[in-house]
Every structure is written in C-alpha cells, then in structure tokens.
C-alpha positions in Angstrom: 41.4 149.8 -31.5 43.2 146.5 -31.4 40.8 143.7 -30.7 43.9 142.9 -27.2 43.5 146.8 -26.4 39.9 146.6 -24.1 40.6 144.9 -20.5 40.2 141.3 -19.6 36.6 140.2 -20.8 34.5 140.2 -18.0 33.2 136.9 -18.1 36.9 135.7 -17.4 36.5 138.0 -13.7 33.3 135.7 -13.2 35.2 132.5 -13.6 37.9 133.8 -10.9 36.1 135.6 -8.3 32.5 135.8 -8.8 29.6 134.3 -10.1 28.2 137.6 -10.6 30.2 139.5 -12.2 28.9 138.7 -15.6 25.8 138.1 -17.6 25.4 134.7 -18.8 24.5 135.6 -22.1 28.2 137.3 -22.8 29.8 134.1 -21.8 27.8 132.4 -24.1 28.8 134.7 -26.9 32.0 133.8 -26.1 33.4 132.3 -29.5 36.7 129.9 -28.3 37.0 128.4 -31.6 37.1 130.8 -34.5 37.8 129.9 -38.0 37.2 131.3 -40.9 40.1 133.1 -42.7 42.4 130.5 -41.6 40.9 127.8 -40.2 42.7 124.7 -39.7 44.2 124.3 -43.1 47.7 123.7 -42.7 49.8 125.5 -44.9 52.8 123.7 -47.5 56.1 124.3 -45.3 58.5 126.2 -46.5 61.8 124.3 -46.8 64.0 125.6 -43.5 67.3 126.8 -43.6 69.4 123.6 -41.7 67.6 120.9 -43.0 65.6 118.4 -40.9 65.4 118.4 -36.9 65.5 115.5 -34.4 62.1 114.0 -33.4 60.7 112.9 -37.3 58.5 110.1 -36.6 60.6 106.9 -37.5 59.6 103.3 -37.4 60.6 101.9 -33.8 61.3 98.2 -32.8 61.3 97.6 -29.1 61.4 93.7 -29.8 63.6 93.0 -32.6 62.6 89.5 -33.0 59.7 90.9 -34.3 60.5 93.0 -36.3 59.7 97.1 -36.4 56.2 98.5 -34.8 54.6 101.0 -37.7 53.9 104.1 -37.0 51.0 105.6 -38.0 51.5 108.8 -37.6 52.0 111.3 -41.3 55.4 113.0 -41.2 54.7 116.5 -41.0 57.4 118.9 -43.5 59.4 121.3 -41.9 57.6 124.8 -41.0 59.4 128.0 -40.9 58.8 130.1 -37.3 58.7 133.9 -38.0 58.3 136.7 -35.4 55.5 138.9 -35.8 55.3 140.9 -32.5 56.4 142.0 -29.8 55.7 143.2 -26.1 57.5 144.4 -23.0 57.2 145.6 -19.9 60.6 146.7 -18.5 62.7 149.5 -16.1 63.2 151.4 -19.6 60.0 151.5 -21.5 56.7 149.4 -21.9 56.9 149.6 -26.1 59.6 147.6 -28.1 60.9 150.9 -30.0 60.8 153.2 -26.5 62.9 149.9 -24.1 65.3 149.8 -27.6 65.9 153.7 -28.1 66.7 153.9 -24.6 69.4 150.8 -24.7 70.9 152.5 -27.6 71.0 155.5 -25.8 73.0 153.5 -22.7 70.5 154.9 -20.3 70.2 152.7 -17.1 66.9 151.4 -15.7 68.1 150.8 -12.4 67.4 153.1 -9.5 66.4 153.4 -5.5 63.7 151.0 -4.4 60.4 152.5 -4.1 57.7 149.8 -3.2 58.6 149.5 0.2 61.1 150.4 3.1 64.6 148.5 2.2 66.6 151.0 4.3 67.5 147.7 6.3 69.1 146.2 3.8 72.6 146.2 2.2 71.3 146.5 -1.1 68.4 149.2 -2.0 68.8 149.3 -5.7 66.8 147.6 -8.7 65.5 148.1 -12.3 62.2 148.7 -10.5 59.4 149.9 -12.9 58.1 152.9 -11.2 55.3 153.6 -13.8 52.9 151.0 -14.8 49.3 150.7 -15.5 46.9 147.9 -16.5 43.8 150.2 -17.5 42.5 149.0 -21.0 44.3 146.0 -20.7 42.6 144.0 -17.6 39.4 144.4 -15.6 40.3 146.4 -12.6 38.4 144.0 -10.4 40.6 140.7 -11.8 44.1 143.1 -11.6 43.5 143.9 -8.0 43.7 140.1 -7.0 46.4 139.1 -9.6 50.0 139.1 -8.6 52.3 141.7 -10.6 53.7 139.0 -12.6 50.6 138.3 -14.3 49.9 141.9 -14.7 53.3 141.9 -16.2 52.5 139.5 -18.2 49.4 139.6 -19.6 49.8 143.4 -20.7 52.8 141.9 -22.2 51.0 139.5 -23.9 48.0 141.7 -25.3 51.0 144.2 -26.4 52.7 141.3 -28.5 49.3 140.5 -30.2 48.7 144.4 -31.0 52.2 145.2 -32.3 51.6 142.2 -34.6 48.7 143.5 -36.2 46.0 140.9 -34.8 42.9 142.7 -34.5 39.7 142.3 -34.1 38.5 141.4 -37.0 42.0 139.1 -37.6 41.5 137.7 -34.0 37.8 136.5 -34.4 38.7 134.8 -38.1 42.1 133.0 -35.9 41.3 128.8 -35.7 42.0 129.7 -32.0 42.3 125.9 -31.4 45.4 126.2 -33.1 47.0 129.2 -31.5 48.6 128.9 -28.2 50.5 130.4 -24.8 53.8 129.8 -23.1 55.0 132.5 -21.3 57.0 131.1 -18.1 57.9 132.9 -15.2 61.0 132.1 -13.0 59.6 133.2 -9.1 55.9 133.4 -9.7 53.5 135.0 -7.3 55.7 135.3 -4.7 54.2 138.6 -3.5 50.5 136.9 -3.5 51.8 134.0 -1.9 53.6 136.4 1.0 50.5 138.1 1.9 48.9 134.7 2.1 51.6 133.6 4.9 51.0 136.9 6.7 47.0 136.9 6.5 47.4 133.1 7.2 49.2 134.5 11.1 45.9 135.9 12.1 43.2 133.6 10.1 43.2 131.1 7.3 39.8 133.2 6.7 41.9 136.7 6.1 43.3 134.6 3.0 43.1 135.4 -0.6 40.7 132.4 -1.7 43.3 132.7 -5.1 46.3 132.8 -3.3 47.5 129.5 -4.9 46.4 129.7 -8.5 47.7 133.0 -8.5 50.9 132.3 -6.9 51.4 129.3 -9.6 53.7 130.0 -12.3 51.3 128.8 -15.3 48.2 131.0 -14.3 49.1 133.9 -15.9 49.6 131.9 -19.6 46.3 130.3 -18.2 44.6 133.2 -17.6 45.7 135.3 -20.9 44.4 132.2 -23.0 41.2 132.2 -21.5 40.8 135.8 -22.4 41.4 135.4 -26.2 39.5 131.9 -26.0 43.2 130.4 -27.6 42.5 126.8 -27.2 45.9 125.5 -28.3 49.1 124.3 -26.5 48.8 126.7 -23.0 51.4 125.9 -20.4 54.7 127.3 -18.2 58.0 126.7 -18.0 60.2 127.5 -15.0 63.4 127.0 -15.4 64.8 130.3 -13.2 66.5 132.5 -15.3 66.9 130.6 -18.5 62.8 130.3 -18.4 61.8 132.6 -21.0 64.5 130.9 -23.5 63.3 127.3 -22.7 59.5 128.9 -23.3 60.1 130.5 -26.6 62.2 127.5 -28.0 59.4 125.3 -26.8 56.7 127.5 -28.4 59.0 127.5 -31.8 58.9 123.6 -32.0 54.9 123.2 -31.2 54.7 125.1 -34.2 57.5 123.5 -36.3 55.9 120.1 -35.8 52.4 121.4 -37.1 50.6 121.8 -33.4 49.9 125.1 -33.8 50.2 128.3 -36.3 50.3 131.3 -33.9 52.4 130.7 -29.8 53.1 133.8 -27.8 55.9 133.3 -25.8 58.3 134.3 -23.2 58.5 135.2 -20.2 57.3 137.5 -16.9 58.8 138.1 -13.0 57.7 140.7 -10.1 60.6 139.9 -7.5 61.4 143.1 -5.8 59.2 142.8 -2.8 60.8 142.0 0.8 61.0 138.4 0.6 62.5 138.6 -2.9 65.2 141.2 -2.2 65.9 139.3 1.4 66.1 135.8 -0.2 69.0 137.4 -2.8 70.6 139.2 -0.2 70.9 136.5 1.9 72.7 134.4 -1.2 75.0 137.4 -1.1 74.2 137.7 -5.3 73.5 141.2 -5.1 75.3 144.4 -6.0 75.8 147.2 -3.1 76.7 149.9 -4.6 73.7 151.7 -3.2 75.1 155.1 -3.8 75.5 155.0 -7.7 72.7 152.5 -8.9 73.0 153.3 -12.5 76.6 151.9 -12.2 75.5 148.6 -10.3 75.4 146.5 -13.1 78.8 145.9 -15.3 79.4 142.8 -17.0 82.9 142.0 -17.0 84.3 144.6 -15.0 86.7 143.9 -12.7 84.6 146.1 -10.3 81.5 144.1 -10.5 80.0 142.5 -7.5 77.0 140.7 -7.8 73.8 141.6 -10.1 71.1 143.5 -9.6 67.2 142.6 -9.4 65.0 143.7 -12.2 61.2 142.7 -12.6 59.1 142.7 -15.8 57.7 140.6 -19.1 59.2 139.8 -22.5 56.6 138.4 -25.3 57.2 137.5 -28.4 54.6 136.3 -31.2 55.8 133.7 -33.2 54.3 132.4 -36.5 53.9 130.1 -38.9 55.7 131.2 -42.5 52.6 130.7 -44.6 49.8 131.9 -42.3 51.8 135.4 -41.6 52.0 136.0 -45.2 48.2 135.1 -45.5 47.1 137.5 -43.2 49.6 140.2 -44.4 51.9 140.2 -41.0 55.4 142.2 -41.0 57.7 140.1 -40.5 60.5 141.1 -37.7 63.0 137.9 -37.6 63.3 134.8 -38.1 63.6 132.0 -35.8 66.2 129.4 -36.3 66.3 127.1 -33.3 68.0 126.4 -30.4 69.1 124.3 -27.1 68.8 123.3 -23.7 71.0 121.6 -21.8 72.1 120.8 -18.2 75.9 121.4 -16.6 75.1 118.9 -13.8 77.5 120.3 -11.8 76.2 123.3 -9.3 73.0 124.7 -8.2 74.4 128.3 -8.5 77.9 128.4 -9.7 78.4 127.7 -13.7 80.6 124.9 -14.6 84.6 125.6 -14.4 85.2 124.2 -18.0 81.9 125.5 -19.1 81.0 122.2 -20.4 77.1 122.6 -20.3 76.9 126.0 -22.5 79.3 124.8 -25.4 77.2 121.7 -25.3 74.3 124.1 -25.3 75.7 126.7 -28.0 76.9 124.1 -30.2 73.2 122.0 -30.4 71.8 125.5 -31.2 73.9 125.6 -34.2 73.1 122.3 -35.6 69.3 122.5 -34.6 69.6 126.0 -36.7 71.8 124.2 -39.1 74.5 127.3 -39.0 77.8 127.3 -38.6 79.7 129.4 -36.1 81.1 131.7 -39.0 77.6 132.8 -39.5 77.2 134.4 -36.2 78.1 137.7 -35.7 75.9 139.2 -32.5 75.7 137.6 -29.0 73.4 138.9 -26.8 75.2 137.3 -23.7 73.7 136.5 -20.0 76.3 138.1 -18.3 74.4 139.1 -15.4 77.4 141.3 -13.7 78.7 138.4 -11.3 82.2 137.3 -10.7 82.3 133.6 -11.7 79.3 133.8 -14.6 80.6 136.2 -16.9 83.6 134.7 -17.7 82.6 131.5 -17.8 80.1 132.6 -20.3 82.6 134.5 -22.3 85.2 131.8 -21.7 82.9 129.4 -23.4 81.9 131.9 -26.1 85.6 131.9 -27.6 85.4 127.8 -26.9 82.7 128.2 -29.6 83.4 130.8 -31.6 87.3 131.4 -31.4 88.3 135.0 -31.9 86.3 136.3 -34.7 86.3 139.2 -35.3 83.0 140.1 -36.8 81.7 138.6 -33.6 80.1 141.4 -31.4 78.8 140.6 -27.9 76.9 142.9 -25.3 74.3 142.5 -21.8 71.3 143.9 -22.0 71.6 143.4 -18.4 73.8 146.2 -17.6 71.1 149.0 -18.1 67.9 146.4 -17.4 69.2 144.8 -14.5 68.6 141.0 -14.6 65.0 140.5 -15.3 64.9 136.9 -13.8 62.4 134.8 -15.7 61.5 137.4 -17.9 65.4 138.3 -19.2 65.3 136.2 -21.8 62.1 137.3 -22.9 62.9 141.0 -23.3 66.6 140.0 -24.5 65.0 138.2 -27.4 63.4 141.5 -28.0 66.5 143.2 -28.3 68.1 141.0 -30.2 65.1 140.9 -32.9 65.4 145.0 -32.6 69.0 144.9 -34.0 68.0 142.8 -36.3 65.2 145.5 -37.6 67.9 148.2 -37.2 71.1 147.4 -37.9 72.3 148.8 -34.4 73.2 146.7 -31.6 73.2 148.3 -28.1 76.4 149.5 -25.8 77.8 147.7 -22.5 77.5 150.4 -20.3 79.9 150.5 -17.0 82.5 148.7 -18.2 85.2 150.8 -17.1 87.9 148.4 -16.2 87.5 145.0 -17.9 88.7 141.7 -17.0 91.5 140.8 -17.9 90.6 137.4 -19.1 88.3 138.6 -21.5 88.6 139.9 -25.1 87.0 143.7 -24.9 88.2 143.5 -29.0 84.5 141.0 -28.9 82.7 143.5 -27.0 80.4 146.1 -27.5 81.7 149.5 -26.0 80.1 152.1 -24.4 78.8 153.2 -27.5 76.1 152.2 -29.8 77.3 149.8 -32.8 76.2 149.5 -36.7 76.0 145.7 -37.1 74.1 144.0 -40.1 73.1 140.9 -38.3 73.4 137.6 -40.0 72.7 135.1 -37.3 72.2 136.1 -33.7 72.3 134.1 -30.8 70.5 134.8 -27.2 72.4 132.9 -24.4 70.0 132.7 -21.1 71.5 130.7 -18.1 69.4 130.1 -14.6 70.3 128.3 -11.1 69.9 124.9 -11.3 72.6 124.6 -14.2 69.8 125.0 -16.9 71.4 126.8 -20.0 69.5 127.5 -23.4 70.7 129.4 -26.4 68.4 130.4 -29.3 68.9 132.1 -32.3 67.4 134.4 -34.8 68.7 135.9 -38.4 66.8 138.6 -40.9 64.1 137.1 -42.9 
C-alpha cells in the first residue's frame, strides 16, 4: 500500500477540530523532516534545453556613484523539472489512464445536476462528479468538515504521490524540508462559506468554528502538507481559471532555482452548489441547452452559447532531473517553462487584438527556449463561449501561422470547464498524449466558425500525434493568461 493510500493521519484531525482526537505520543512520532536517501544534497543540474532564464542573481547598483552592491548569493545551474505523477479527480474518471481513455473515447462528462434542486434555473447541466469517495484517503471525521474542494484536492494530491511511486519507505527517506505544495483553487470553499451565511441567520453559535480557514483558498495545500510533514515552499495561487497554470509554473521555477526537489501542483474547485450555479447564471456565461447536456459544450461552434460548470482537481508531481533518476521514478514529460501575463483590458471579455496571450505564448517560448516550429499540440482554453474561442484561436495563428503539423483540441468540450482546477487536469492530458502518441477529439463541433481554421483542429475523432513540444493555454477573469509547455523526455 502506498505510504499516501491510508486517510489523513489523525494527529492532523486533532490540530483542526479536537484536542482529543489523538494520542500525544503519535504526534510526536510525527517525523517532518526526513532525510536519508536524499537528504539535502543538491544534485549537478542537468544543462536545460533553452539555455539560461531570467532572475540569475546579478550584481545590482542602485547608486551608481558608488559603484555595484555584491551579491552574495552562489548562482545556482539550471535544473531540469520532470513529471513523475499524476492525479485527478474529474466528471470522467478519478485515475489518469480511466479520465484519458474516456477523452479518447469522446465520451462527455457533463450531465443533469444532482446535488440539489436547480429546476429554477435556466441552466441545470454540469460535469458534476456523481461518484466520489474519500475513504482511505482522509479521516472521515476531518472530510465531514472540509469543503469539497479540499476533498478534491487532497485525494488528488495523495493520488499524484502514489502514481509516482512515493511510498512509504521512499516518503520517510524524502528531505521533506525540501519538498513542497501549490495546488490553487479558483472559488474556494464557497459551499463552507454558504452554510456559514445561512447558520450565521439564526446564530453566529450554529457556525462552523472552521468556516474561514476552510473557506480559504490555500488550506487545502495547507492542510495536505501537514499530512505528509512537507516542510518546503506550501502556498495557493488564485488566479480564476488560469490558477492551476500560474501554480504549476510557479512550482516548476521553486524547483529550477534549487528551493526544492519534489512540488505537487495544480489545481482543485467544487462550484456547482446554488450560489455557484446562480452567480454564473446571473453573468449569463452559461450554456442552456438543458435538454442535450452532452452537447452543451462546443468549442468553436457556431452553435455554442456559453460554457458549462465542471468541479474537480488536477495534480501533477514535478521533480527534480537528478533526484527522480536517484530514486528510480518513470518519467512522464518534461517541463519546459512557461508565462503569465496580463491583457489589462476587461474583467471578463479577452482582448480584441488578443494582445495579452501572444505576449503570453510568445514568453513561453523563450522561457522554454523553443521556437514556434517545434510545437505541434495545443491543448487550447476554449471554454465554448462566443468571444473567447476565437480570440484564443485568432491569437494561436498570430503565433503560430498556419502550420500544419499544428493540432489543437478542448478538453473542455467533454469535461466542462473545470474552473481553477482546468488547467490542472488539462496538463494531465496533455502529458497523457505525450505518453501515448494520441491526442483526444473535439467533440460537438458540428458547424464551425467560420473564422477559424478546422484544418488546425482536432475532429471528432481521436488523432495519432508524436508530440514534440506541447503547449497548455489557461485563461481566467481578470485578464490573467498563462501558457506552459511540456515535450517527451
């Protein structure tokens, strides 16, 4: 049994509900620190495809007249990020090969709402997950308070470390000082923090004494950390539905720079509750076709009309070169690099010229150091809404022109839009056509636009592609693009 398969230790369910919950002499046992096989030797880098990144330590002179201030601090080599597991949690599987069969199989995730009563509402439809357990993953006591996201999450996260082979006795020989969490979520724990406002109409005493740490968007990296005693960089990134992007990208570069030799990363939403589905509604985002869900969501159809929910968790386990090959990981993909930028324009609508995601797509290929001929797979955003997708895809032939080894597909358009977490399991597919030379159809799209190149596109059927470089585009409200990109090690 992996040593991420048992639930949450209890000693974590003493520190967040009671003191009693747990002998003292198992939290002492606790061992945060590790060592051993690994310890905190840092391995010789590996030289990285695209040379050297921004941020090398430099000497700086604030005050020219007298001359340049040193710095101090050792310029660390380049270090090569590789991916060595993966987890989901999604509408179409809760394993990386069952959510990839099933895209290459075009089957849609999306389906009636169950969870509650939405029979007032224009749209009833979602990649709900109807089936979903955290038994053997977290203490039942600790998942009955937690907000789904963290379930989501943290079973995620535990599912990452097993499919890459950390167990037990790998985990308790880990320099967990430098290993690390950053898995993001764009909403948080809205549905925690919605039973909160209800208890809080009768009594501030009917409310859930962890209503705000679990409603925050960081606990559940918090939380998963404490439970594997990781002691290194632990933190979240919300940056709406380009957060699990910004996360992994983030995670990548703590390890580049030497921080760290192990990050899990991504990212992990629960929206479809009443307030959730009401707030979208009320933008007017959503799809309606309530009477044919599995055909809700088409990127780039002229028939689309707005995207549909989906909830879940994307994790990826990324790694230092050296210390995977020391402890005998497979190796899934490598990461290259990536981008974030801002288009400064529109809290929900992308950029007319689509300014901010060339900027974006273009710094990812010089922080990869790749050219654009060396892409051949986009995983787009393309979330199924009128103005996005072709702005996207508008921007992709900016970048790319009309290649035409270039193949591009949405994940979205069997998942639904995952929110936070969309990047997260995106990535996943991405490094899954990588692994298997297939990359997934675009389902529904029946009547294309007319602006856009359907010779780029994926069609409705699966596609032999040996992958050279992909790239993973993730947009979210607020303008925040990121791109990132992976290739076959």
């Amino acid at each position: 049994m992996s040593a991420v398969a048992p639930p949450l230790r209890t000693w974590i369910v003493a520190a967040c509900l009671s003191a009693t919950c747990v002998a003292d002499d198992e939290r002492k046992q606790r061992n945060y620190i590790g060592g051993g096989l690994f310890g905190t030797r840092r391995h010789p880098a590996a030289r990285r495809r695209g040379g050297t990144r921004s941020g090398v330590p430099i000497a700086v002179s604030f005050h020219p007249e007298r001359g340049a201030v040193e710095n101090n601090k050792s310029e660390t080599k380049q270090r090569r990020v590789v991916v060595t597991g993966m987890g989901v949690v999604t509408p179409l599987g809760h394993e990386p090969d069952e959510f990839y069969n099933n895209l290459l199989q075009g089957l849609s995730g999306i389906s009636e709402i169950e969870a509650f009563d939405c029979s007032s509402y224009p749209t009833r439809i979602a990649g709900e997950i109807k089936s979903f357990s955290t038994d053997g993953w977290v203490a039942p006591k600790l998942a009955k308070r937690m907000d789904k996201f963290m379930q989501y999450l943290i079973v995620a996260g535990k599912k990452a470390l097993e499919n890459g082979g950390v167990t037990e006795d790998i985990m308790n020989e880990l320099d967990k000082s430098r290993c690390g969490v950053l898995i993001g979520s764009g909403m948080g724990g809205m549905k925690v923090f919605s039973d909160a406002i209800e208890a809080l109409r009768v009594s501030y005493r009917k409310m859930n004494p962890f209503c705000v740490p679990f409603a925050t968007t960081n606990m559940g990296s918090a939380i998963l950390a404490m439970d594997l005693g990781w002691m290194g960089p632990n933190y979240s990134i919300s940056t709406a539905c380009a957060t699990s992007n910004f996360c992994i990208l983030s995670a990548a570069n703590h390890i580049m720079r030497g921080e760290t030799d192990l990050m899990l990363c991504g990212g992990s939403d629960a929206p479809i509750i009443p307030i959730g589905l009401g707030g979208f509604v009320a933008c007017r985002a959503l799809s309606q076709r309530n009477s044919d869900p599995t055909k809700a969501s088409r990127p780039w159809d002229m028939d689309r009309d707005g995207f549909v929910m989906g909830e879940g968790a994307g994790v990826l386990l990324l790694e230092e070169l050296e210390h995977a090959k020391q402890r005998g990981a497979e190796i899934y993909a490598e990461f290259l690099g990536g981008s974030f930028t801002c288009d400064a324009y529109h809290m929900t609508e992308p950029h007319p010229e689509g300014k901010g995601v060339i900027l974006c797509v273009e710094n990812a290929l010089a922080d990869a150091g790749v050219t654009r001929q060396d892409i051949n797979y986009v995983n787009a955003h393309a979330t199924s809404t009128q103005l996005g997708d072709l702005k996207e895809f508008q921007a992709l032939c900016r970048c790319f022109g009309q290649n035409p080894q270039l193949r591009v597909n949405s994940t979205k358009s069997m998942t639904g839009h995952l929110l936070g977490a969309a990047g997260g399991i995106e990535a996943v597919a991405v490094i899954q056509a990588i692994r298997t030379g297939w990359i997934h159809p675009n389902i529904n799209l029946d009547n294309p636009e007319k602006n856009v190149d359907v010779n780029l596109l994926v069609g409705s059927q699966k596609e032999r592609c040996d992958v050279k470089v992909a790239l993973s585009n993730s947009f979210g409200f607020g303008g925040h693009n990121s791109s990132i990109l992976f290739a076959p090690f």
